[in-house]
C-alpha positions as CSV (number, residue, x, y, z in Angstrom):
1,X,5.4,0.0,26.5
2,X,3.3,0.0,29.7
3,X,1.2,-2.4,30.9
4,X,-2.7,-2.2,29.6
5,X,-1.3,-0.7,26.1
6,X,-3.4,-1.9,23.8
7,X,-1.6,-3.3,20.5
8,X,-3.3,-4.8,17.1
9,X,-2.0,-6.7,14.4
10,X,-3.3,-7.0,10.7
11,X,-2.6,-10.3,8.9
12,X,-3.0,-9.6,5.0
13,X,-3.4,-13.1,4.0
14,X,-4.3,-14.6,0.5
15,X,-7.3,-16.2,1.8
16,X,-8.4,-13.8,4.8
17,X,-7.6,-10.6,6.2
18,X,-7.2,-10.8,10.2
19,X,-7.3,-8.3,13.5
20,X,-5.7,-9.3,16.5
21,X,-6.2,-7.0,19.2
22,X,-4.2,-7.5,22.5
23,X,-3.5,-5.9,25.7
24,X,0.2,-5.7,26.8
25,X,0.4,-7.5,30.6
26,X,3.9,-7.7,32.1
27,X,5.3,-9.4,28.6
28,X,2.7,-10.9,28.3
29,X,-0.5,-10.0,25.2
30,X,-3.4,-10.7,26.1
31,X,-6.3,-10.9,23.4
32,X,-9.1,-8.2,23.8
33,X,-10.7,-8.8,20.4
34,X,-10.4,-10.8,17.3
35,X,-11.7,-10.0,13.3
36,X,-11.6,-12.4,10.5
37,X,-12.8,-11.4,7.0
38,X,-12.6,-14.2,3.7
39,X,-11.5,-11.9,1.2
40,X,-9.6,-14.2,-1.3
41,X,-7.2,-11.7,-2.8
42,X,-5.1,-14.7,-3.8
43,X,-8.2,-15.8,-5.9
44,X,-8.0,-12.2,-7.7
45,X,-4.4,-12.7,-9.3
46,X,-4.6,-12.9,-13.2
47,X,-1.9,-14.4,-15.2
48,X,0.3,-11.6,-15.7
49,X,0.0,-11.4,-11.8
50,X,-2.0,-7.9,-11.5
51,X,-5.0,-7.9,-9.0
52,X,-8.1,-7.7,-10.4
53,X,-10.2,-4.3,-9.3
54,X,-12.9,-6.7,-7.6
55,X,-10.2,-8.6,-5.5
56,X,-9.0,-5.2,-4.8
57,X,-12.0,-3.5,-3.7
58,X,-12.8,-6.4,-1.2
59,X,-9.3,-5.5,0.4
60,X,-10.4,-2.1,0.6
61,X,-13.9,-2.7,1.6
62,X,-12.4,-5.0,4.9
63,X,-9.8,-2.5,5.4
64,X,-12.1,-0.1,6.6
65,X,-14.3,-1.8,8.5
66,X,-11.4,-3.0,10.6
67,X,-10.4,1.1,10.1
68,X,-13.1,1.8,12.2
69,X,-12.3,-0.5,14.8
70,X,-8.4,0.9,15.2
71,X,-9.9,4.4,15.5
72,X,-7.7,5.9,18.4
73,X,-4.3,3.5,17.9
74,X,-1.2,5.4,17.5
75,X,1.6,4.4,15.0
76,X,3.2,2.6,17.6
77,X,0.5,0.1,18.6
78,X,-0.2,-1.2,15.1
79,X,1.4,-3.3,12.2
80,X,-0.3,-4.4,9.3
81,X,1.6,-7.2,7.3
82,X,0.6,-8.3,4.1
83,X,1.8,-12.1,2.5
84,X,2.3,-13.9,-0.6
85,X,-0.5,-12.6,-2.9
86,X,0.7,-9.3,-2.2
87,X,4.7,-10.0,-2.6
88,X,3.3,-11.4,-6.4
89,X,1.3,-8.7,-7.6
90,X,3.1,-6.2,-9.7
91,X,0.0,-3.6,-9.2
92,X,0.3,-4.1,-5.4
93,X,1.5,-0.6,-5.3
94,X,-1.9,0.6,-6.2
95,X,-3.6,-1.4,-3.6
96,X,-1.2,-0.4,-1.1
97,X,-1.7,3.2,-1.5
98,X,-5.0,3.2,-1.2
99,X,-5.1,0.8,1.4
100,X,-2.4,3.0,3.2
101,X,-5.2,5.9,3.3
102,X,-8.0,3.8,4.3
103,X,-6.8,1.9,7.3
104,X,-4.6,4.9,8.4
105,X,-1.8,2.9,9.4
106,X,1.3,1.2,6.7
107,X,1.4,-2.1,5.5
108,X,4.6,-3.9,5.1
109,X,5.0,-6.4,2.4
110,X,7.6,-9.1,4.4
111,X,9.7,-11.5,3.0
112,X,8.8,-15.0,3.0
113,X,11.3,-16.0,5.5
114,X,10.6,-12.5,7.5
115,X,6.8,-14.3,7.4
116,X,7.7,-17.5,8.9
117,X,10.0,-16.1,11.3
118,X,6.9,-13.7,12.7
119,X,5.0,-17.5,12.6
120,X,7.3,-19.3,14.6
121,X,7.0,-16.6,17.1
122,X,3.6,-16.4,17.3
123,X,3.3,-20.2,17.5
124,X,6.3,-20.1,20.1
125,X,4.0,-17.7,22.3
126,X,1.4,-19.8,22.7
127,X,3.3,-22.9,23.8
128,X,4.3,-24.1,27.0
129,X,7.7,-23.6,27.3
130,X,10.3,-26.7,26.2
131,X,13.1,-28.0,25.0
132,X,11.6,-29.6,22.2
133,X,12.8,-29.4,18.7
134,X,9.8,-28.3,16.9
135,X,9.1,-27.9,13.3
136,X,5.7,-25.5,11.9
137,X,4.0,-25.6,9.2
138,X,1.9,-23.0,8.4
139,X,0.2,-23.8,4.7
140,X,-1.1,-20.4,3.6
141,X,-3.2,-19.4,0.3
142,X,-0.7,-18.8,-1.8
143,X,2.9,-20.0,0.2
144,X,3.6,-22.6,2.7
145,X,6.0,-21.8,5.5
146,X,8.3,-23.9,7.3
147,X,10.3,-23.4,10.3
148,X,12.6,-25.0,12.8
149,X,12.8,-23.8,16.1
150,X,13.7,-24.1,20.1
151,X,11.7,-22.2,22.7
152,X,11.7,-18.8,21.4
153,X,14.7,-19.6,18.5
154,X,13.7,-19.8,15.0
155,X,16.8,-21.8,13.6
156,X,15.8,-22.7,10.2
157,X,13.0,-20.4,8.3
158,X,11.5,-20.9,4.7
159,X,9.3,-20.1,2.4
160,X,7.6,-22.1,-0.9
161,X,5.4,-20.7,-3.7
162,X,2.6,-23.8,-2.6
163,X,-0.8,-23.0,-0.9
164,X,-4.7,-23.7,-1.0
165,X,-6.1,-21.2,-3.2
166,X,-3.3,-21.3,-6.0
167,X,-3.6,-25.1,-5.5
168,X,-7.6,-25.4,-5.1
169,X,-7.6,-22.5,-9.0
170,X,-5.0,-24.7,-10.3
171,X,-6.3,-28.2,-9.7
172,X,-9.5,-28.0,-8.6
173,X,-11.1,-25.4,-10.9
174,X,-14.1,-26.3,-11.0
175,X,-14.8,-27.6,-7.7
176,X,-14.9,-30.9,-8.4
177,X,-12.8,-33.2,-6.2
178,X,-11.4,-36.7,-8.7
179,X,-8.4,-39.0,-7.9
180,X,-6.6,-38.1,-10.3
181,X,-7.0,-34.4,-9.5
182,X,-5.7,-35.0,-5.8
183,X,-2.7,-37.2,-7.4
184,X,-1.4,-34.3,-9.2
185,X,-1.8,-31.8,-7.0
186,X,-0.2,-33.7,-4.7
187,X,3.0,-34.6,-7.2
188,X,3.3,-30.9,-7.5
189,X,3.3,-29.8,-4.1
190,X,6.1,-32.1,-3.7
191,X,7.5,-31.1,-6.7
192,X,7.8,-27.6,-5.4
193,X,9.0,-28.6,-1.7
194,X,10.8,-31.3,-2.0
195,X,13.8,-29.0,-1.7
196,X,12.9,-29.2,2.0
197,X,13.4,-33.0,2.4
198,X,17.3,-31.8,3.6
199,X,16.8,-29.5,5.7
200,X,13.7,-29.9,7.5
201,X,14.4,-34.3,7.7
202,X,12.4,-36.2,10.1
203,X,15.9,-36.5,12.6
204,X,16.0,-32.5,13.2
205,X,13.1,-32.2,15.2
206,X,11.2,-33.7,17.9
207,X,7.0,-32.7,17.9
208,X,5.4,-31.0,14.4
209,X,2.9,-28.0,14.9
210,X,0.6,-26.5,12.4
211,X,-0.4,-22.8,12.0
212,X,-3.4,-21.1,11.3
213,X,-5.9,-21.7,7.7
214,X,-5.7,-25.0,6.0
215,X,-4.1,-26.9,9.4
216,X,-6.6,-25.2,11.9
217,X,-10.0,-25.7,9.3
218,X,-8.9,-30.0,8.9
219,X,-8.2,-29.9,12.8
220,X,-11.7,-28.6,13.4
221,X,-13.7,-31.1,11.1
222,X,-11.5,-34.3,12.6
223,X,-12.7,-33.1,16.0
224,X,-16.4,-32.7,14.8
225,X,-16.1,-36.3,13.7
226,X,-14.8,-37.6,17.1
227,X,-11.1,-37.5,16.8
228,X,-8.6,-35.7,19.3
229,X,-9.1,-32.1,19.4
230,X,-6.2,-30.5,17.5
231,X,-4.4,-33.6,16.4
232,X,-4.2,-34.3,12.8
233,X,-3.1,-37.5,12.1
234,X,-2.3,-39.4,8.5
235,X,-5.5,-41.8,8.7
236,X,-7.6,-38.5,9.3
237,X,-6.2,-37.1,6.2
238,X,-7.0,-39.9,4.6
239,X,-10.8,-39.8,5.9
240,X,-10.7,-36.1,4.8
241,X,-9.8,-36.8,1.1
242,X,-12.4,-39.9,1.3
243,X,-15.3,-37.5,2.2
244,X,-14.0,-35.1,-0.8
245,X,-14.1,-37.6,-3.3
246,X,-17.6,-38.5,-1.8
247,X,-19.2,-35.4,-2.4
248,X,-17.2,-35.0,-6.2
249,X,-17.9,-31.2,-5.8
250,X,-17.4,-28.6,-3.8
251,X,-21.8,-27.5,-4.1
252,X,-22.3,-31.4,-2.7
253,X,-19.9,-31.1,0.0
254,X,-21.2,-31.3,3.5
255,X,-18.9,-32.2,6.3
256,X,-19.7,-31.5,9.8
257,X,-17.2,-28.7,11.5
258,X,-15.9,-27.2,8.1
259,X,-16.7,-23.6,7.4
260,X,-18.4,-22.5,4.3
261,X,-15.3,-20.2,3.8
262,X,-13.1,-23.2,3.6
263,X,-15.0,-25.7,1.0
264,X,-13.3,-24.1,-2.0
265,X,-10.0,-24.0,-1.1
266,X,-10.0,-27.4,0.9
267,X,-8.9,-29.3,-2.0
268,X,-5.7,-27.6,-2.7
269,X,-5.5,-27.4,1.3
270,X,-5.7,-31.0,1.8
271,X,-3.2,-31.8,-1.3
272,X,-0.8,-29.6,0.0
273,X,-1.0,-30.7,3.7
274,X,-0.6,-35.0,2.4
275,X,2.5,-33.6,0.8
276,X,4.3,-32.3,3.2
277,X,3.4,-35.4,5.7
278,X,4.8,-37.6,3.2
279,X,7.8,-35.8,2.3
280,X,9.0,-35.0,5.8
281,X,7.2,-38.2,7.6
282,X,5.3,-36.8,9.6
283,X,2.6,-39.4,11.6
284,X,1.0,-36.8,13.5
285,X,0.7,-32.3,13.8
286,X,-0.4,-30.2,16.5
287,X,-2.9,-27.4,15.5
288,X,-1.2,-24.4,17.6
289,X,-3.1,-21.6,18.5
290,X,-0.3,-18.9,18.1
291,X,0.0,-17.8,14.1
292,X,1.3,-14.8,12.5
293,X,-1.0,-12.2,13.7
294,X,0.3,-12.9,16.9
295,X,4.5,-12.9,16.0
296,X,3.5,-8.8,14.6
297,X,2.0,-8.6,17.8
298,X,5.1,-9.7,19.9
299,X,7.2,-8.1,17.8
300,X,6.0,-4.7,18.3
301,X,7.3,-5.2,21.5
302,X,10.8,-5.1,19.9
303,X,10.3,-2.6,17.4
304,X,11.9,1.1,18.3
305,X,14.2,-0.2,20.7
306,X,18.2,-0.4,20.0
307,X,18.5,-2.9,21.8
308,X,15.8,-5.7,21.0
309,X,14.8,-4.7,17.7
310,X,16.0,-7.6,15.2
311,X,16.4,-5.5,12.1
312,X,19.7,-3.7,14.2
313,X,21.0,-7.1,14.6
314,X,20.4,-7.8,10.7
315,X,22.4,-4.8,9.5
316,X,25.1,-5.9,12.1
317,X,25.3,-9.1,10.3
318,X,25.1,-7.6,6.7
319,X,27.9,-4.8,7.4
320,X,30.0,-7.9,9.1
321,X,28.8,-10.4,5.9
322,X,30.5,-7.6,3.6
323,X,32.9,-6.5,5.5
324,X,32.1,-2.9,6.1
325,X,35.0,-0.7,7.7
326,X,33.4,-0.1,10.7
327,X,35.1,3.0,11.5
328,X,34.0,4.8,8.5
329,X,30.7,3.5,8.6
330,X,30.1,4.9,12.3
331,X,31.5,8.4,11.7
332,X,29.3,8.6,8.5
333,X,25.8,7.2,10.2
334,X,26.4,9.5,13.6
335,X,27.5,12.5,11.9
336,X,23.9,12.2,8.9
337,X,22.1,11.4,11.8
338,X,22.9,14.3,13.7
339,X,22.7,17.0,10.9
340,X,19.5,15.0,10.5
341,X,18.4,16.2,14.1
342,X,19.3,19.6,13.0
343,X,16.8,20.2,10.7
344,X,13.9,18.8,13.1
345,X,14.4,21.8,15.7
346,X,11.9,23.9,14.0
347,X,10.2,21.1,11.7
348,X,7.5,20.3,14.5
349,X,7.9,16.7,14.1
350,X,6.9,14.4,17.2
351,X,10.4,13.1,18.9
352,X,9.3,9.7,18.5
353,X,9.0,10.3,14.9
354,X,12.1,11.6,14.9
355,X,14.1,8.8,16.5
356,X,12.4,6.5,14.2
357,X,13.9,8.1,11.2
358,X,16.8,8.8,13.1
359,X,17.6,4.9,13.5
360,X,16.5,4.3,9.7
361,X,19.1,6.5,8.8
362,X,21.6,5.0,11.1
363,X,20.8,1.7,9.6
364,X,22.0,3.7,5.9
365,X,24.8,5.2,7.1
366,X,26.0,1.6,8.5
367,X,25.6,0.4,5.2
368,X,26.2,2.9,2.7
369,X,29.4,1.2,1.9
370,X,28.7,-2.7,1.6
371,X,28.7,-2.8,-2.2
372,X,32.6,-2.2,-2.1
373,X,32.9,-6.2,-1.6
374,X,31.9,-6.6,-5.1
375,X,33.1,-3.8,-6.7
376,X,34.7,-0.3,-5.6
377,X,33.3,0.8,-9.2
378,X,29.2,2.4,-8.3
379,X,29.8,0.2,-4.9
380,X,26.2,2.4,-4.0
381,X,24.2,0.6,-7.3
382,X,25.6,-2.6,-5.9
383,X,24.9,-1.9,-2.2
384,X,21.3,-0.6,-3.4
385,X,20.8,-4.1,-5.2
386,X,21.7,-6.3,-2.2
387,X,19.6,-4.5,-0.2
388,X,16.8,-5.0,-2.5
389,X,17.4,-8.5,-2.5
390,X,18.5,-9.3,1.0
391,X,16.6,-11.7,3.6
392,X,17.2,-9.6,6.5
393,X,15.4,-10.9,9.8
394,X,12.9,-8.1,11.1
395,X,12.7,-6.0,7.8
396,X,9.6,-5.2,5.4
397,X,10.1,-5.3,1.5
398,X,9.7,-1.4,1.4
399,X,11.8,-0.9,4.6
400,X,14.5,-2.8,2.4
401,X,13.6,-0.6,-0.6
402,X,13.6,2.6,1.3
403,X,17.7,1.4,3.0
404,X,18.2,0.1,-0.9
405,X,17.0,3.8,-2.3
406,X,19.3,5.7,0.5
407,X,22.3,3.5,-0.4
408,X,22.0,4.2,-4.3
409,X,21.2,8.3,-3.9
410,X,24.0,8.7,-1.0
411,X,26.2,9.7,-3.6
412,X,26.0,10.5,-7.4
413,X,23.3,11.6,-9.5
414,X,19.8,12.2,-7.6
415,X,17.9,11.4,-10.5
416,X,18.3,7.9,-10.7
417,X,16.4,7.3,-7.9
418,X,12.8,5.5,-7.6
419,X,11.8,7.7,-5.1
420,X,9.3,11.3,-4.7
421,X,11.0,14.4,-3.7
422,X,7.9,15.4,-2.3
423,X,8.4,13.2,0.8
424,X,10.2,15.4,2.7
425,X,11.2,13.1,5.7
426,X,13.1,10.7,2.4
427,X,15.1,14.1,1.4
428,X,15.9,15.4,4.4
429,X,17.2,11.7,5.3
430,X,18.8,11.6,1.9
431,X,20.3,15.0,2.1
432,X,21.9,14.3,5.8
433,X,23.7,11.3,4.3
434,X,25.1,12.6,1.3
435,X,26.6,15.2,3.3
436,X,27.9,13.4,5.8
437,X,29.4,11.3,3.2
438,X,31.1,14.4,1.7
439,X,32.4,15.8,5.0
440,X,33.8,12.3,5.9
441,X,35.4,11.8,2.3
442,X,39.2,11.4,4.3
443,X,38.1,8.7,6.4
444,X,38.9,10.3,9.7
445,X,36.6,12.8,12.2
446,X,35.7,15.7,10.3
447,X,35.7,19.0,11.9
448,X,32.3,20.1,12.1
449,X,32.4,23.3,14.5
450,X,30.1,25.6,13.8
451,X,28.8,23.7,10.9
452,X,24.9,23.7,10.9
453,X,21.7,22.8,8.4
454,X,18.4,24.0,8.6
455,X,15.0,23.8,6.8
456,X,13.6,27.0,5.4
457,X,10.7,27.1,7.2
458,X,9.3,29.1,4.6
459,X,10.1,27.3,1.2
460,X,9.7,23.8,1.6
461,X,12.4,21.9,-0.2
462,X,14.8,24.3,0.5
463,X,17.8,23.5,2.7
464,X,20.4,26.0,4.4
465,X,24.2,24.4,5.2
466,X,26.2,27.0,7.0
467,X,29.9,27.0,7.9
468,X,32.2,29.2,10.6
469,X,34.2,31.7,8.8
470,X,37.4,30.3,6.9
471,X,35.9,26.7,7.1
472,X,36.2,26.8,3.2
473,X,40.0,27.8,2.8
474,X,40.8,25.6,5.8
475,X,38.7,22.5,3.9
476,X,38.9,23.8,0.3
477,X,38.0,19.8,-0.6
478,X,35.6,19.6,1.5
479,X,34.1,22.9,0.2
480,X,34.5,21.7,-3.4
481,X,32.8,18.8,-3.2
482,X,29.4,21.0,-0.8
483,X,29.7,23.5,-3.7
484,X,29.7,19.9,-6.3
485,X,26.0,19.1,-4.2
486,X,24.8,22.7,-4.4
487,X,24.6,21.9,-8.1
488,X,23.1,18.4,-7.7
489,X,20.2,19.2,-5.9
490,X,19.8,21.7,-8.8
491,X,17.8,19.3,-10.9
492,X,15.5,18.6,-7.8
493,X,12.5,20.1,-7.0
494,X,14.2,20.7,-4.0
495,X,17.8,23.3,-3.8
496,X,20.5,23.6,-1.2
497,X,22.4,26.6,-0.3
498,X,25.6,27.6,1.3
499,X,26.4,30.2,3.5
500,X,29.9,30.9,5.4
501,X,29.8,33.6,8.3
């Protein structure tokens, strides 16, 4: 990207929706505007975990005010992430669609561990540069994230179902602030990270930082009462949770520096925060500047390039974890993607676009095989169910859903699949791959001379492989098993035909 690009990063939090906009200045992003909106989608969650349509229509609502703002951002330029409340809700579908239309641009679902690794690096960003051993905390509305990391090297990454609005609805219903209220929440939240005691112990790192909501909101009323700026410290915890009980209520609360949009979920911030300094002995936190938001940001940088974007490195690591043969996997990934390629001469597809999809379906082709390490018997159902289930560094839930869906179709039945036919860019992916797979069925370089597919401009959905003459008797497997497809894509809406000249 050149310098003065302008990038912008959506944080779809629990508690509050976020902009970051930033200009790009020889590496370095330099903020040109900033949005916060208190939505509390987290609060909307009922108890078979569906949103409500009130917490949904605040999403929207926000959405398109910060729509407005993005007018004029290409694809590349923006991410949109969305967080815990959104990884829980089975209706989140709905919300995304809509949401998808509104703002213009996709939102990714992440991983928990994908979340704090985008954390660290924004936190990482924002810091001088050290050798320090540092752990962040970033305590969320609906998850806490912890990481441990060097300079820019997140080592350690996880994620726990803990944060101030389930903890505030949970414990603090009502608003009203009791010992005994604090005490449990508190025995929970250890309750629920005390798996962390292990790996996160006081002798693995050397300074603790804290990210973003709850950490940055208790930072801000210690400092309006005189102590350091951004220092939290376990005596001002305990003055916090003094003032609480104080007030008894959320309506009586009145503390100097704290933001209306942080009274009702302080409680279950505060509980949550006490927790983790007694598990992991902590005597002191930093309040960093550099949260979420700004890891998208940085990692835009990365995105669309071979060579620096993560999620290449995690399907490295995934073919090596399962011990793809390499060989095969290559000839099957360059061969879909070029037949891929074919089809775009007349489609009228931008060639950024194209590469885009072009390295998605690289990424399948790599890994259309790793479910043989369990089973050789529907190895593609088992590849598609790793996939679905994977922590893999740099990838989106639906990016993992859209590998998992390529993996599971690349072979088989079509019908099975959890996927539209009407998204053409998914078929024509899906249809380069299965071929590929078919022409590459003796595990060696196929002869592809004069072998070429095409759209039909005219019928969408309908797909043209042509051969040299002879190709068929020369290849009568290989023709076989085109003429076996012919018949699969049958029960589509979409058909395939062969012709041999």
């Amino acid at each position: 990207m050149q310098n003065g690009t302008l990038l912008a990063a959506l944080d779809l939090g629990s508690n509050s929706f976020r902009l970051e906009i930033g200009r790009l200045d020889h590496g370095q992003i330099h903020r040109t505007e900033y949005l916060k909106e208190t939505v509390r989608q987290g609060n909307g969650l009922d108890e078979n975990r569906n949103l409500s349509a009130e917490a949904m229509q605040r999403g929207w609502d926000c959405l398109a005010r910060f729509a407005e703002r993005l007018a004029g951002f290409e694809r590349h330029q923006v991410r949109a992430v969305a967080t815990q409340t959104l990884r829980e809700a089975r209706n989140r579908d709905e919300f995304l669609s809509r949401a998808h239309e509104i703002l213009g641009f996709p939102i990714d679902v992440i991983p928990g561990r994908e979340e704090a690794r985008l954390i660290y690096q924004g936190v990482a960003r924002l810091l001088p540069q050290s050798a320090e051993r540092r752990l962040v905390v970033d305590i969320g509305g609906r998850s806490t994230e912890m990481i441990l990391g060097q300079a820019y090297d997140a080592k350690v990454m996880e994620s726990f179902r803990v944060g101030s609005v389930a903890w505030s609805m949970k414990y603090f219903p009502n608003g009203q602030f009791t010992r005994d209220a604090f005490r449990i929440a508190e025995i929970a939240a250890k309750a629920v990270l005390d798996e962390a005691l292990n790996a996160y112990r006081r002798d693995t790192w050397d300074v603790a930082y804290g990210s973003s909501g709850t950490v940055g909101a208790v930072a801000d009323i210690l400092h309006a009462a005189g102590w350091p700026q951004n220092l939290i410290k376990r005596e001002g915890l305990d003055w916090i949770s003094e003032r609480l009980l104080k007030a008894q209520s959320v309506d009586k609360l009145r503390i100097e520096g704290m933001k209306d949009d942080r009274k009702l979920v302080i409680g279950g911030g505060i509980s949550v925060l006490r927790a983790v300094f007694d598990l992991l002995g902590i005597d002191e936190m930093h309040a960093a500047d550099g949260a979420l938001r700004h890891g998208v940001l940085y990692d835009l940088l990365a995105r669309g390039q071979e060579d620096t974007d993560l999620r290449s490195v995690s399907v490295q690591r995934m073919a090596s974890r399962f011990d793809v043969d390499t060989l095969q996997a290559q000839r099957v990934a360059q061969l879909a993607c070029s037949l891929f390629a074919q089809m775009q001469v007349k489609n009228g597809l931008p060639i950024t676009e194209v590469a885009r999809l072009q390295r998605k379906l690289n990424w399948a082709g790599y890994l259309h095989e790793i479910g043989c390490q369990i089973s050789h018997s529907y190895y593609h159902k088992h590849g598609a169910y790793i996939l679905d289930h994977a922590d893999a560094p740099g990838f989106a839930l639906s990016e993992l859903h859209r590998l998992s869906q390529l993996v599971l179709g690349h072979r088989g039945k079509l019908r099975k699949l959890e996927w539209d036919f009407s998204d053409a860019a998914f078929t024509q992916q899906l249809l380069a791959l299965r071929l590929a797979t078919i022409l590459c069925h003796a595990r060696r370089e196929p002869d592809v001379s004069g072998l070429h597919l095409a759209l039909d401009p005219t019928k969408p959905g309908q797909f043209l492989l042509s051969t040299r003459a002879g190709w068929s008797q020369t290849y009568p497997q290989s023709a076989h098993l085109l003429r076996e497809e012919v018949l699969a894509w049958q029960k589509t809406p979409c058909s395939l035909l062969l012709s041999e000249s």
